[in-house]
C-alpha positions, 0 to 999 in steps of 0.5 A: 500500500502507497501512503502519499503525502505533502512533503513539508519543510523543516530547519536544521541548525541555527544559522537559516538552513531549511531543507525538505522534511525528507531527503534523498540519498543518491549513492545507490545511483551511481555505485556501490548499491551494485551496478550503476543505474540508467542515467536517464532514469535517475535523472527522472526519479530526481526531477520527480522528487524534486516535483514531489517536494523532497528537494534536499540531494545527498552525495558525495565526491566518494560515490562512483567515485566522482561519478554521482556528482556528474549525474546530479550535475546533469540532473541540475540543469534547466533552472532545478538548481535554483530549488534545491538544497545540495550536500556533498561530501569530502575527505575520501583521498583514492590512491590506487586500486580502489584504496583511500586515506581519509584526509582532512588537512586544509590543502585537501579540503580546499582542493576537494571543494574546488572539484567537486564545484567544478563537477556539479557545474555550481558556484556554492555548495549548500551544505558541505560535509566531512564524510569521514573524520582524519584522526591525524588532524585536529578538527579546529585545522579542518574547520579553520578551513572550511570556515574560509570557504564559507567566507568565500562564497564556496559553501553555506553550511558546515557539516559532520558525517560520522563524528563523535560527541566531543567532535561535534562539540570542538568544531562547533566552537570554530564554526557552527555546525548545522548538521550531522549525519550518521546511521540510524535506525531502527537498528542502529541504536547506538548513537542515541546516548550522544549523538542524535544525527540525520542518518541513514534510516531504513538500515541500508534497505533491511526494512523494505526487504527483510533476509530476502534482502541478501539473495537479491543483491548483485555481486558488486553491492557493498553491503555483501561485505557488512557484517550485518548482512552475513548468513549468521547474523542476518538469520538472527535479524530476520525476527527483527524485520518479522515483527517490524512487518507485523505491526505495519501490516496493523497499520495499513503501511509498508515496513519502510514507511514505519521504520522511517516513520519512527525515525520522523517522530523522533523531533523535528530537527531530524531529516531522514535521507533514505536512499534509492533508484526507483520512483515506486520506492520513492513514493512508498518512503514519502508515505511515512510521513503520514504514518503515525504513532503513538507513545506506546507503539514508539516503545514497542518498535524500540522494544523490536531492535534494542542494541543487544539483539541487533547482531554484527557490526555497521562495518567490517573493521578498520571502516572509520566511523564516528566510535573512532573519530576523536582527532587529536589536540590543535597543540600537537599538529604539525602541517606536513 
């Protein structure tokens, strides 16, 4: 069943931006989610979503890599830049072979803005991420510069992708931060005691599928290779999916549109950026936002996904996320 509703607006941070009460991650497009998907195509599910209301674009330079940026660029013209909020993301250096060092010294922020300018065809980024957090440099270097471009003209918000607490807290005191985004979910709980972020919400498609999710991934999905998706643990969270599913068959919606809609009740500062590449399932995520929910269904959904029954990690190791994350003291950083 297909919920639609109005996509309304929403603020985040204090310094004036307003996107979209949902977004839409644009990864899966390009890479990473298998194969890349028509171009054609993905222009038209951005276009309709842009029409639809959801008008807040998340990519980053990483994805394809470079890639996404470029169809989005395409996306973009005719006047459609005008109506949306675009975040893009920096910090992912390839060296070869598919390999990366995460980097967030001031040459390489500066130099990654000035690409990924010149990719989407624009003069100013709407908001701009760290996607990963160099434990190397200290964060008040990173934000220095990224300060300096915010003064230029070259972005207008400064955000933080998978940052931890006292992350958050010192760039903030350089520069506001008006955003950060990280997973969370239905079984993604363990941010919750320090970080309350705008995340990933449908745990990387888990909700809309259930464990039939693995058998229908190409060989080259990313998520083949996360620990949450192994035979092991997803056949443990599989019971997860099953009571998810019962309680929104109760409802009269969709798995995913619950599982985002719990996410939405969470306050109004929350913006869900649930990613995908069709327009049947991009309607299906607007619906959540007519789902609602009770005080007492809000707890038996948490009671579904506590942080001791979801099993396997986010990532395999040696993945920086927001747990590691800590850079260190300005006073100990040396430029190279």
């Amino acid at each position: 069943m297909t919920i639609m509703a109005k996509v309304g607006r929403m603020k985040l941070g204090s310094q004036g931006l307003e996107v979209s009460q949902q977004g839409l991650g644009c990864m899966g497009m390009s890479a990473h989610y298998g194969p890349p998907k028509p171009e054609p195509d993905m222009v038209a599910l951005i276009h309709h979503a842009i029409q639809a209301g959801v008008t807040f674009l998340d990519t980053a330079d990483v994805y394809g890599p470079h890639t996404n940026e470029i169809l989005i660029r395409k996306a973009l013209k005719g006047g459609v830049r005008e109506k949306v909020e675009l975040a893009t993301k920096f910090a992912a250096n390839f060296i070869e072979d598919g390999k990366f060092e995460i980097r967030g010294d001031p040459e390489y922020v500066r130099a990654a803005c000035e690409r990924s300018l010149k990719r989407l065809d624009i003069d100013c980024i709407d908001l701009y991420f760290q996607h990963r957090i160099d434990t190397r440099v200290p964060i008040e270097v990173t934000m220095g510069e990224l300060e300096k471009l915010v003064e230029e003209g070259k972005i207008k918000y400064i955000d933080l992708s998978e940052a931890s607490a006292s992350t958050i807290r010192r760039a903030h005191a350089v520069h506001p931060i008006s955003a950060v985004q990280i997973e969370w979910s239905l079984w993604t709980r363990d941010v919750e005691q320090e970080v309350i972020p705008t995340c990933s919400p449908l745990g990387r498609g888990f909700f809309s599928s259930g464990s039939k999710l693995i058998d229908n991934l190409s060989q080259d999905d990313f998520r083949k290779a996360l620990p949450r998706f192994q035979p092991e643990n997803l056949e443990a969270n599989k019971t997860i999916f099953e009571k998810v599913n019962e309680m929104a068959a109760k409802k009269g919606c969709s798995p995913s549109q619950l599982a985002l809609a719990w996410l939405h009740h969470q306050g109004n500062d929350v913006c869900p950026i649930p990613g995908t590449t069709k327009i049947e399932n991009f309607n299906d995520n607007i619906g959540a936002l007519s789902v609602k929910l009770t005080p007492q269904e809000m707890s038996e959904l948490e009671s579904f996904a506590t942080m001791d029954v979801v099993k396997g990690d986010r990532y395999p190791d040696g993945i920086p996320t927001w747990k590691n994350s800590d850079t260190p003291p300005l006073s100990s950083w040396k430029a190279v």
